[in-house]
C-alpha positions, -999 to 999 in steps of 0.1 A, spaced: 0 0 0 15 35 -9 3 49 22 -1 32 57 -35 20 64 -37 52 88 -27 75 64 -53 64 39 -82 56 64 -79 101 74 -82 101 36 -113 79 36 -128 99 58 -119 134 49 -130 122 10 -163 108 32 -168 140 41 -168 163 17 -191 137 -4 -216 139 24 -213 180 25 -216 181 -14 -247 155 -15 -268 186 6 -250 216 -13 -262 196 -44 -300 195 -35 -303 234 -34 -318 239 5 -303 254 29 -287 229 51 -267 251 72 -271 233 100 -268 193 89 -231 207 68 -219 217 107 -230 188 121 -215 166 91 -185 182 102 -184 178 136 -192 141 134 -165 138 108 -141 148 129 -150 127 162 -150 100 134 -109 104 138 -102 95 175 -128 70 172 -110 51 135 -74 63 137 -50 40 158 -31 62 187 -54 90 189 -83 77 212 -74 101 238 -113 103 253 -138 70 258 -152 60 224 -184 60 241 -184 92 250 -172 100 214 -199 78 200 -228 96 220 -220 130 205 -219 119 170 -249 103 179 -265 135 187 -250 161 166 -261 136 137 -298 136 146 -301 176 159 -310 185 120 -332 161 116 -356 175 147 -349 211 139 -352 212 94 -364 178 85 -367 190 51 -328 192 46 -318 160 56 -301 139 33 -287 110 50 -268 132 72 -238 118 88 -255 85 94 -231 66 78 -204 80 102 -224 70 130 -230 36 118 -192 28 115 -186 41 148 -211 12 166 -193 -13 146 -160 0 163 -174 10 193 -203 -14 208 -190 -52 216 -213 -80 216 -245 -92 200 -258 -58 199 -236 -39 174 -249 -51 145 -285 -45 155 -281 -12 159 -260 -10 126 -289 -24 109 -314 3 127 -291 33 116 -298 22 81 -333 14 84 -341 45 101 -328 65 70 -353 47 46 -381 59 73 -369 88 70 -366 91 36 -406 78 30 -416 101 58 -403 129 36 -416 116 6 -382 110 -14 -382 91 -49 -378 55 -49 -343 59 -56 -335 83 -30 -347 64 -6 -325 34 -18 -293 59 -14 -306 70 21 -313 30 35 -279 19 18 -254 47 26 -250 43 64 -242 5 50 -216 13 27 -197 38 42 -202 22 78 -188 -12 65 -162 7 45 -150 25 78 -149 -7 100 -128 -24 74 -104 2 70 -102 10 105 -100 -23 116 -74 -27 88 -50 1 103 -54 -13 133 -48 -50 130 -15 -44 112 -6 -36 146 -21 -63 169 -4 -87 142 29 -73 148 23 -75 186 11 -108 183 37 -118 160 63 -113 192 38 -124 220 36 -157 193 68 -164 189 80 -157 230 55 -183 236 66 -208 210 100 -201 223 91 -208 263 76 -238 256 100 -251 230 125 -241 255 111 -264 285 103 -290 262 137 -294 249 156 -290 281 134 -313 301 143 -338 273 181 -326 279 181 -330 315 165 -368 313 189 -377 290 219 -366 307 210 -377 343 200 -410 323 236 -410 309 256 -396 336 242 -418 362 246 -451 340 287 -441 336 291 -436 376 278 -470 380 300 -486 353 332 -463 365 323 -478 401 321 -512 389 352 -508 367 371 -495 397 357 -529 417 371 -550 392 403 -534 385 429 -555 394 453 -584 372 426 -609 370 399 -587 360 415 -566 337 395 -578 314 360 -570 329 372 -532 338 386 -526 300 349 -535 288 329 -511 317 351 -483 307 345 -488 273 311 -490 275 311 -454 294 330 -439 267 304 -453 244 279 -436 267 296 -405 275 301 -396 237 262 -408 226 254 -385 251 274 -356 242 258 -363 203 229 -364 216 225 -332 235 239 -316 210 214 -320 183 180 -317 203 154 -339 186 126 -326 162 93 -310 171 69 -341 163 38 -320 169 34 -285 154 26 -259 183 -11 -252 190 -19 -218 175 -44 -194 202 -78 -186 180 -83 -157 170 -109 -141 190 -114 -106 160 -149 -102 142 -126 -89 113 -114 -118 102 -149 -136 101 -160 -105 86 -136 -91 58 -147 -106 27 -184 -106 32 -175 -70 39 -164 -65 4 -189 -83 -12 -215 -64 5 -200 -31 -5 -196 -42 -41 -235 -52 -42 -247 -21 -27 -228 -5 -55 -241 -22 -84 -274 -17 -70 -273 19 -70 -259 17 -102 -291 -5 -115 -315 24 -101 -301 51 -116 -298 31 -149 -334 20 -146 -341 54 -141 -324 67 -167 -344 44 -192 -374 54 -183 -361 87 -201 -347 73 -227 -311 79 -220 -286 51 -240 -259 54 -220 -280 45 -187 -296 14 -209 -259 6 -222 -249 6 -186 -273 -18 -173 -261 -40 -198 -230 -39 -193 -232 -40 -157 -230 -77 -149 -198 -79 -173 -184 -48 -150 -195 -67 -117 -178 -104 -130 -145 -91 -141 -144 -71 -109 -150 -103 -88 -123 -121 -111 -100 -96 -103 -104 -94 -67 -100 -135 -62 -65 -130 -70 -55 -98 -56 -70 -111 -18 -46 -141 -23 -15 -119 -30 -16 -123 -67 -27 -109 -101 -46 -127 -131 -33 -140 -158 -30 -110 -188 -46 -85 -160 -34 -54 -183 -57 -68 -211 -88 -74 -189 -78 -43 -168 -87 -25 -200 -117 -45 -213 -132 -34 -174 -128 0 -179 -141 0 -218 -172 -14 -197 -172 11 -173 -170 40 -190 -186 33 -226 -222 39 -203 -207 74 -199 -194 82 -232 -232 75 -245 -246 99 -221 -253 74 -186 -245 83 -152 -241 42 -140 -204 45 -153 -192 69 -126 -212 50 -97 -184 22 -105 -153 36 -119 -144 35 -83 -142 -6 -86 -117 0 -111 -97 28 -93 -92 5 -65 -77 -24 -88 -54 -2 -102 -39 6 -70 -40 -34 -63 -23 -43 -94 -5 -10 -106 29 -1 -85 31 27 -73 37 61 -81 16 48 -112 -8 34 -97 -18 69 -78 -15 88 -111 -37 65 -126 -64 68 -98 -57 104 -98 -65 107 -139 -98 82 -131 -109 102 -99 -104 133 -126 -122 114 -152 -152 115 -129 -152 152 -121 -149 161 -153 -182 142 -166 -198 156 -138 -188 193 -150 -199 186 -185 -235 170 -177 -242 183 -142 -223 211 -125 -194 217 -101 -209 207 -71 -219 171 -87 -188 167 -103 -169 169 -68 -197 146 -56 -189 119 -81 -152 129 -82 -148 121 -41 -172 92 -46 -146 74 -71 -119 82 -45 -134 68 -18 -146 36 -38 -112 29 -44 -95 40 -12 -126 11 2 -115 -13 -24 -83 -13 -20 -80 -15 17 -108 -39 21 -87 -63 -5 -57 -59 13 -74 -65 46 -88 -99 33 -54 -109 20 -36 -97 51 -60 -123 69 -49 -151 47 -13 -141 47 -20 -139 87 -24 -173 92 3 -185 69 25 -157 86 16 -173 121 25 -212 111 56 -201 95 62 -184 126 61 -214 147 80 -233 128 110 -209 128 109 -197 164 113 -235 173 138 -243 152 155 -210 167 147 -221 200 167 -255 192 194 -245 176 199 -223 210 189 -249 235 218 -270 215 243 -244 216 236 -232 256 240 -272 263 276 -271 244 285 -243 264 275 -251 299 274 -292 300 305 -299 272 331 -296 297 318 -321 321 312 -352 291 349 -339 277 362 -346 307 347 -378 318 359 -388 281 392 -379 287 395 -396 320 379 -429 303 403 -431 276 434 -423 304 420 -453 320 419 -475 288 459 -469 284 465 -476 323 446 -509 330 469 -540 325 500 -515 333 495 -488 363 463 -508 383 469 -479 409 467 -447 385 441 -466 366 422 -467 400 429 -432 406 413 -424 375 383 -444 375 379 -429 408 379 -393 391 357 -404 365 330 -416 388 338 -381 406 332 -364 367 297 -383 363 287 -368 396 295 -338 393 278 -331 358 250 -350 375 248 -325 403 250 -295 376 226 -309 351 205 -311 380 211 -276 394 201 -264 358 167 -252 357 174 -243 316 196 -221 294 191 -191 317 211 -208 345 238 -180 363 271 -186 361 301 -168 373 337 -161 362 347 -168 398 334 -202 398 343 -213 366 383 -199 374 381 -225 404 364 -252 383 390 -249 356 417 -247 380 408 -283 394 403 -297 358 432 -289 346 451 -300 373 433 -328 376 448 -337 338 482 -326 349 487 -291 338 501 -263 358 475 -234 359 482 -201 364 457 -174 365 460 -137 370 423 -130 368 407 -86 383 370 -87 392 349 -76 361 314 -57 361 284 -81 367 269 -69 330 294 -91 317 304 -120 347 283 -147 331 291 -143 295 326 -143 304 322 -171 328 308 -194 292 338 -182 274 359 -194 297 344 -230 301 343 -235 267 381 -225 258 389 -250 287 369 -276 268 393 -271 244 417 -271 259 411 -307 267 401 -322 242 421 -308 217 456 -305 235 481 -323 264 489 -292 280 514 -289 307 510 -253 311 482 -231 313 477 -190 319 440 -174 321 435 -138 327 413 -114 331 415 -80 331 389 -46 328 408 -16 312 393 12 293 358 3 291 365 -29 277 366 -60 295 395 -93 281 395 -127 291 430 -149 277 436 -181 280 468 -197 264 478 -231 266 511 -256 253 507 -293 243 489 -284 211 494 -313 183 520 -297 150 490 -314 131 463 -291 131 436 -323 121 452 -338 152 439 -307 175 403 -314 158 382 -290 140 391 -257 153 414 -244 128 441 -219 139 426 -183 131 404 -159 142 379 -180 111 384 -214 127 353 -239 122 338 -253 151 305 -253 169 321 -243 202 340 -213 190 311 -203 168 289 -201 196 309 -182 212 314 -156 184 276 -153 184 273 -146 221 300 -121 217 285 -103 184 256 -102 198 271 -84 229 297 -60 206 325 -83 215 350 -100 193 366 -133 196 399 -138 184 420 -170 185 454 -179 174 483 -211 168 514 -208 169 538 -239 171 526 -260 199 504 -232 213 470 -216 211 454 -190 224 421 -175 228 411 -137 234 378 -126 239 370 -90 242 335 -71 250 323 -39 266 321 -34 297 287 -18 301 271 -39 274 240 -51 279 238 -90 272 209 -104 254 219 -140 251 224 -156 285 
């Protein structure tokens, strides 16, 4: 849409307006009064319709239109001609909630046609008085409704996806923490049992437990990282707006009131003779079909097949009627304004509109006079203003629910891809080492019974203590701190025989638990990818910026040997990746190099950043 639904629904109603003001200028009386209270009503019409400026209760707003509508009608009956109804009549479809709001639509338009056979109207004023207050109030609801649901859906959008996320979120980690106590708690009992039957005799019998806890240990590590499909799509909430019920009856209704104005004034006109009028009655149905043909595939987001060809055979329908002297022409030029400005891009589509809206004014200069001509002029306008929007709306329904599957699907998959990374980060480093200590156990048995004790005893210790943490984590939000993981990587290292030394200043608590991952996960690495003897971690705050280093020796010349981490600041990896995409997200960096026999790690990130990712 060229302009934002907000933008063209004060259009709609300024273009409303002046058609109302120049339908009473037209019939020669003076109607003084009703133009000031056309007015008046016009403008309460805008707080009521326009998103963001309801500043006083609609009802309140609602009651004065109410009554500055139906003043003129007690004080000059004889100058009333439809009034303001039809801004009234919107306004209770915006306004009242419940069964009752269409009732009294439905009595705002009835009460014109009383009206208008009170006053002794033609047959065909009356039609326009009864059918009016439909038009326009349908017309209004739509396109306030339109403006306004663009908004909800983008609320709802991220109210939708947080909720898909939550419960993705407990799903998947309540899957994560079964499967790891499962796993963790099996490999304590087989590192107890192996440590029971090491020994000369037995070696044997210990070999196969350990093996089989390695086996465990690294299905496990698999396994949590690559959480396991959604097998049921999320349930989507209903939704619980009449405008989605309502939008295409909407716009067949307006279309219909339309061509039946248009089949009055042509029967009308036959009556007098007038070709054009009896041209336009016959052409009308071929108008009203290619009109409908059209608007199938613009409410689905599309356009028809050779639409510039039957674009033009529509408006050689539309306006041949006027060419031979008919009025019916006019009454529905505003159908094909509004599929220009579905089908045409814009800023051609506006000229276009703008040269059919002229079109209408000038007929109306040439066979009526100025006042008529505005009257059809505003008329087209506001057709196509109604058409377009109305279309849109119905397609922005359709697209909504698409939109809100789509959604679904992709916040889920988001939520698992960071459920998978949060569980490399904060539970690698416990499987990595119960690994490691597995496989140090595999080398001993049969040689060193007393190491490989030692070590089966640390490995049961390992399982326990990932126990005791899976356990402690109530999901990917868990706390941690750089303090605690300095001490924890102290003792694991040690505990593989490296000497650790760490020269480590308190940082700010903005950053503590970001650093606190960083740090775990180059100590994975350091583990699984190196023998090292030698270890330094610091940390360190200094000009706004906060740096965390960690450099170990034993790494393998071979960098296939050191696994998949590469040696540069573009080395491959899901651990370091993750931690590049904490650290972008926070406006850190994350910077790693090899030398021979060495790597380090330097991540950097500002101080006072806030961090969005836990």
């Amino acid at each position: 849409m060229a302009l934002n639904p907000a933008g063209v629904l004060v259009w709609f109603v300024c273009v409303s307006w002046v058609i109302r003001v120049t339908s009473h200028l037209d019939r020669g009386t003076d109607a003084t009064l009703v133009i000031a209270c056309i007015t008046l009503v016009a403008l309460l019409q805008l707080p009521i319709s326009v998103p963001g400026r309801r500043r006083l209760p609609r009802w309140a707003l609602l009651a004065t239109q109410a009554v500055c509508n139906y003043l003129p009608l007690l004080i000059t009956p004889q100058a009333w001609w439809t009034g303001a109804s039809a801004f009234v009549a919107g306004s209770v479809l915006l306004v009242v909630r419940g069964p009752l709001a269409w009732p009294l639509f439905t009595l705002i338009a009835a009460l014109e046609g009383v009206v208008g056979v009170l006053l002794g109207r033609e047959p065909v004023d009356i039609y326009h008085m009864t059918v009016a207050p439909i038009t326009l109030g349908l017309m209004l609801y739509g396109l306030s409704n339109l403006a306004d649901l663009l908004g909800r859906v983008r609320q709802e959008r991220g109210e939708l996806a947080a909720r898909v996320e939550e419960v993705e979120r407990l799903r998947l980690w309540r899957h994560t923490r079964d499967l790891l106590l499962t796993g963790l708690s099996t490999i304590e009992e087989l590192a107890e049992r192996a440590r029971r039957h090491n020994g000369p005799d037995n070696g044997h019998a210990a070999r196969g437990l350990v093996a089989q806890a390695l086996t465990i240990a690294r299905q496990t590590l698999d396994q949590v990282r690559s959480p396991p499909a959604t097998h049921a799509p999320a349930r989507l909430p209903a939704h619980d707006w009449p405008i989605v019920r309502l939008a295409t009856p909407m716009l067949v209704v307006v279309h219909l009131i339309f061509m039946g104005q248009a089949v009055f004034n042509a029967t009308a006109g036959t009556v007098d003779g007038s070709g054009g009028n009896r041209a336009g009655l016959f052409l009308l149905p071929v108008t009203f079909g290619l009109q409908l043909w059209h608007l199938v595939a613009a409410r689905s987001g599309g356009r028809t097949r050779g639409w510039a060809w039957t674009l033009a055979l529509q408006a050689v329908a539309t306006y041949l009627p006027v060419a031979l002297g008919g009025e019916s022409g006019l009454i529905v030029s505003g159908f094909l304004s509004g599929l220009v400005l579905l089908y045409v891009a814009a800023p051609v589509s506006w000229a276009l509109c703008a040269v059919i809206t002229g079109g209408s004014v000038v007929s109306g200069v040439l066979g009526w006079n100025p006042v008529t001509a505005v009257y059809f002029g505003c008329s087209t306008l506001s057709m196509a203003l109604a058409v377009d929007g109305l279309t849109r709306l119905t397609a922005l329904v359709a697209e909504l629910g698409r939109t809100r599957a789509q959604l679904v699907e992709m916040a889920a998959l988001q939520e698992r891809l960071k459920v998978g990374r949060d569980v490399h980060d904060l539970l690698g480093r416990g499987l990595t080492a119960i690994t490691l200590h597995g496989e140090l156990v595999l080398r001993l048995l049969g040689t060193d019974p007393p190491r490989a004790a030692e070590q089966l005893t640390l490995l049961a210790e390992a399982a326990r203590a990932s126990g005791a943490e899976v356990t402690r984590l109530s999901g990917p939000q868990a706390h941690l701190s750089l303090a605690g993981e300095l001490a924890s990587a102290r003792d694991a290292l040690e505990s593989a025989g490296a000497r650790v030394r760490v020269a480590a200043d308190p940082v700010p608590a903005a950053v503590d638990a970001l650093l606190a991952v960083v740090l775990r996960e180059a100590i994975t690495n350091v583990l699984r990818h190196s023998t090292p003897a030698e270890c330094l971690i610091e940390a360190a705050a200094e000009g706004g910026r906060v740096r965390l280093r960690v450099v170990n020796d034993g790494v393998p010349d071979d960098p296939q040997a050191a696994g998949p981490r590469g040696d540069g600041p573009q080395g491959g990896g899901s651990g370091l990746h993750n931690l590049r995409v904490r650290l972008d997200t926070a406006a850190g960096a994350l910077v790693t190099t090899r030398t021979p026999g060495r790597f380090e790690l330097r991540a950097e990130v500002p101080a006072d950043h806030e961090i969005l990712i836990p």
